[in-house]
N, C-alpha and C positions, 0 to 999 in steps of 0.2 A: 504493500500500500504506500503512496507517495506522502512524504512527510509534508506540514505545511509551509509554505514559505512568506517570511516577511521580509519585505523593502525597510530597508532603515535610512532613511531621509529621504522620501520619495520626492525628487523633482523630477526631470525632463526625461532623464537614461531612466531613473526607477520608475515611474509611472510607466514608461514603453516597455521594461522587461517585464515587468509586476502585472502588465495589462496583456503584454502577450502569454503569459504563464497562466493568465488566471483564462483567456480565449481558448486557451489546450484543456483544459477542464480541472488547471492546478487549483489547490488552496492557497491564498495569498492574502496575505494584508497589508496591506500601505503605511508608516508611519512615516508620519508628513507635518507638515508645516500648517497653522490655523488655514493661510489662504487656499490653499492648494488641498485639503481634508471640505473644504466651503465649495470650492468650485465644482468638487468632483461629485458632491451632495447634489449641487443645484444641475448641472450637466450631465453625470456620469462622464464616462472615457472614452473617447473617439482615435483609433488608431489608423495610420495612415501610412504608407513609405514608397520611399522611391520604386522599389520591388513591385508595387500592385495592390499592397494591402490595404482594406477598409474593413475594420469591423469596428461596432461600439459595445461598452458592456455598460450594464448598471451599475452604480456606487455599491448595491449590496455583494456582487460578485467581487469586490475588490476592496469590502473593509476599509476606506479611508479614515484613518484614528490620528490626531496628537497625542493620544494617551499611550504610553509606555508597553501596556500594557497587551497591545498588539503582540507581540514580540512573545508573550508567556510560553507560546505552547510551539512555538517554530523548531522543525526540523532543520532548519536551514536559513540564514540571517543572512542576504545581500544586502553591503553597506558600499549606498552610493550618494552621500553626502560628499562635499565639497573638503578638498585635504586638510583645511584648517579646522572642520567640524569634527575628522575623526576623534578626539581625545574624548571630546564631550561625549560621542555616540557610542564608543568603548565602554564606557562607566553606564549608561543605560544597559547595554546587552550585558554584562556582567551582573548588573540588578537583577534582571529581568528574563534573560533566557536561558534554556533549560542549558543544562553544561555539555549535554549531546549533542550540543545544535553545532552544523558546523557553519562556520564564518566566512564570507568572500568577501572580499574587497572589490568592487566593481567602480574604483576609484581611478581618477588621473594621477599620475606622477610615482615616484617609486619608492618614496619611504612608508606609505602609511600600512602595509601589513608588519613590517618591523615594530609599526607604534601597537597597532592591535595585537600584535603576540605578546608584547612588553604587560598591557593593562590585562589579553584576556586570557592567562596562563592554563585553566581548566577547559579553554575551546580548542579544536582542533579549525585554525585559521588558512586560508589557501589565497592566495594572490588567485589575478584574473587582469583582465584586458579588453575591453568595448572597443573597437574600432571603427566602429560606425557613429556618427551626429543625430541627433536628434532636436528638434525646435519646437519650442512651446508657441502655437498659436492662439492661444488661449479661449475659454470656454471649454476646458477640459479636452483640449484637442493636440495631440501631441504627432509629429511626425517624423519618421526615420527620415533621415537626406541623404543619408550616403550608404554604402554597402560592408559586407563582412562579417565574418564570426565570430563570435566571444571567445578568447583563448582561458582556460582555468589548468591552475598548477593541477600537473596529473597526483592522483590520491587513489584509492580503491573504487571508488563511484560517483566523483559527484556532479561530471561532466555528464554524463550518463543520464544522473537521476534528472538534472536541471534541462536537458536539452528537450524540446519540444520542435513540430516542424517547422516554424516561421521561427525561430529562433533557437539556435541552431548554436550549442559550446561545444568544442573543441576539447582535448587534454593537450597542455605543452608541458615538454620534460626541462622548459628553461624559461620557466616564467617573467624572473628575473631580467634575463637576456629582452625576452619580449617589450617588457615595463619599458626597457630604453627604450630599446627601438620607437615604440610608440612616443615616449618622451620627444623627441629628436621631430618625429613626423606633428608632436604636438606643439613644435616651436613656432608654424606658422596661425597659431591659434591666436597669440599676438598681433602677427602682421595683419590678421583677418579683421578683427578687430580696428585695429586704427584705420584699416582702407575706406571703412564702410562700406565694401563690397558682396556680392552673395559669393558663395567660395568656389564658384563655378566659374564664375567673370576674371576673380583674380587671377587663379591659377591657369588659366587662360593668355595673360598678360604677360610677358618673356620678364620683365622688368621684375615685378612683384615675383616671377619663379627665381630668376637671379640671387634677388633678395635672400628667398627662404633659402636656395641652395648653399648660398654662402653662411646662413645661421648653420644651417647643418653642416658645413664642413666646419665651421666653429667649435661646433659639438662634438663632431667627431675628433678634433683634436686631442677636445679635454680629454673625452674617456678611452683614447688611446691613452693618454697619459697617465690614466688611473688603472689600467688595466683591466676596464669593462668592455665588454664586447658585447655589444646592442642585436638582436635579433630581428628582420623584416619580420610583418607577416603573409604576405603578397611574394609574389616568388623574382623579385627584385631584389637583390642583398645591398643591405641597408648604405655600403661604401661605393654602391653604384648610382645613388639615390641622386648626389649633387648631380652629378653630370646627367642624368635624364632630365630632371630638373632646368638645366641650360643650354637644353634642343630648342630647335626653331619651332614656331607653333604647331606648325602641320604635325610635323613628326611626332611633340609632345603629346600633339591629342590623341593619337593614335596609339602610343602606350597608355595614358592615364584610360582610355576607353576598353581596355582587355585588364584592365587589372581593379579597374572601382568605378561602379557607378556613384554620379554626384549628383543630386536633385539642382534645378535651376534654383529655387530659393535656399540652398541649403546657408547657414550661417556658421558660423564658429562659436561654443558657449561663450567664451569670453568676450563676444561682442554683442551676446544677448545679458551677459553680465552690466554693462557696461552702460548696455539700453535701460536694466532696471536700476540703475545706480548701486549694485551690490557689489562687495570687493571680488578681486578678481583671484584666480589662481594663480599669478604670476609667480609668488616665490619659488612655486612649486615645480616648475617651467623653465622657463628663462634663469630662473633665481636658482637654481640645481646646479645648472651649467656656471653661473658665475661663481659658486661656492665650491665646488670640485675645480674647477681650473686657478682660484686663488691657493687653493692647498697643495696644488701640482705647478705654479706658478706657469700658467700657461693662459695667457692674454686672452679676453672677452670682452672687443670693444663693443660689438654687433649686441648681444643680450645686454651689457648695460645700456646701452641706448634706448633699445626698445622698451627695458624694464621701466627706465625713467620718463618713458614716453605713456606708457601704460597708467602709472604710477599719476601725471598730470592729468590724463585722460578719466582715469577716476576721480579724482578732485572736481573736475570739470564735468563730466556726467556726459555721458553717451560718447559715441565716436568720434574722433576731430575730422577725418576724414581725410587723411592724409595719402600724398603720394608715396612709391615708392621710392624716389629718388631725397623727398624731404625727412623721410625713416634715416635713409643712411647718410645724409648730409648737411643733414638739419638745415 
């Protein structure tokens, strides 16, 4: 019998996983935020993606609670809150759920299952990986924009128990590995952001690919220099990344079109951060890379730049809507 699953900070990715899990006939419940527990009351869940899909469910198929107490009776705790929220939702699922429950992190960036082993000593914890965007257009209306499959640290079953047909986990033997790589492909999550571009128009633009190619060869410096080696999950290896990146458009399109689909309004979260005035990931991001290359003494003029550009652009509320050429030259 399948154990129940709860979202722990259902925003944009947990309402799409939480809504497609509970559409396959899973038990799920949502722990969420007052707005987004209110919206989903008065709307229910409307799911949508680039892929084809539409389905909606009712709020009762999907439990939307603030209360804690979601969480009691879960087989299985997907925690996809924001990296600076892990500490706080650690100490809730420690509260609160059962010590068999196993834990995923279905978070951006690459320290926060190291913080949830630290707080949740009695769970068994597993790193994970979303590669696909998702956009809240609100009225309980949530859309995949891009394509891919959830990769989860292999374990005895849990890729298995979680996977369902329209969503679809993966086991990898190098989770870790993954988390970069993703990181690295997460650094144009910034640039997306300041463009105020949909992410289909940027990465379209040689200029703005330029850009991103060059953060990532930035990146890749550092964690050669740390002796991390990043993982693709696309069958692209991650050190050939820049240089597709700085093809001429025809050609680019032609790879990006057999390796991901990208909805024309797809956005970058950090630019729907940015829309609601909410702090952004950036430490987590940008600020990884500038914090492992000051310990390996390996220059990142690219990520402070953009960090400090982020960093104003939240101050300031919504996108500036900058060039790429004004990113790198101010």
């Amino acid at each position: 019998m399948a154990r129940p699953i709860c979202i722990a900070g259902a925003g944009s990715i947990g309402c799409y996983v939480g809504g497609m899990l509970a559409a396959a006939g899973r038990e799920v419940s949502l722990l969420a935020r007052p707005r987004i527990v209110d919206e989903l009351h008065r709307h229910g869940l409307r799911l949508t993606s680039v892929d084809g899909i539409d389905c909606r469910l009712a709020a009762a198929q999907l439990r939307p609670s603030e209360d804690p107490d979601a969480m009691d009776h879960a087989g299985f705790v997907l925690v996809t809150v924001k990296s600076g929220d892990t500490e706080a939702m650690a100490g809730i699922i420690a509260s609160r759920a059962p010590t068999d429950a196993v834990v995923v992190s279905l978070q951006n960036g690459v320290g926060n299952v190291a913080v949830l082993r630290r707080l949740l000593p009695q769970h068994r914890v597993l790193g994970a990986m979303v590669p696909f965007n998702v956009i809240a257009k609100g009225e309980g209306w949530v859309h995949r924009a891009t394509s891919g499959d959830i990769a989860i640290e292999r374990d005895a079953n849990t890729a298995a128990a979680l996977s369902v047909r329209q969503l679809r986990m993966r086991e990898s033997d190098d989770i870790v590995g993954v988390q970069w790589g993703k990181l690295l492909v997460n650094l144009n999550n910034a640039l997306n952001a300041l463009s105020d571009l949909p992410l289909h128009s940027q990465l379209m633009q040689r200029d703005w690919r330029l850009l991103f190619a060059d953060q990532i060869a930035e990146g890749l410096d550092v964690l050669k220099a740390a002796g991390i080696k990043p993982v693709a999950m696309t069958p692209i290896p991650v050190g050939l990344t820049p240089h597709l990146l700085r093809l001429p458009d025809v050609l680019f399109s032609i790879v990006l079109n057999r390796v991901m689909k990208i909805d024309a309004d797809a956005r970058s979260s950090m630019w729907e951060d940015l829309q609601q005035r909410r702090r952004t990931e950036i430490d987590y991001l940008q600020g990884v890379i500038i914090q492992v290359g000051t310990h390996h003494a390996v220059r990142t003029p690219l990520a402070r730049r953009v960090t400090a550009l982020i960093r104003q652009a939240e101050h300031d509320g919504g996108s500036p809507a900058l060039t790429a050429d004004q990113i790198r030259n101010g």
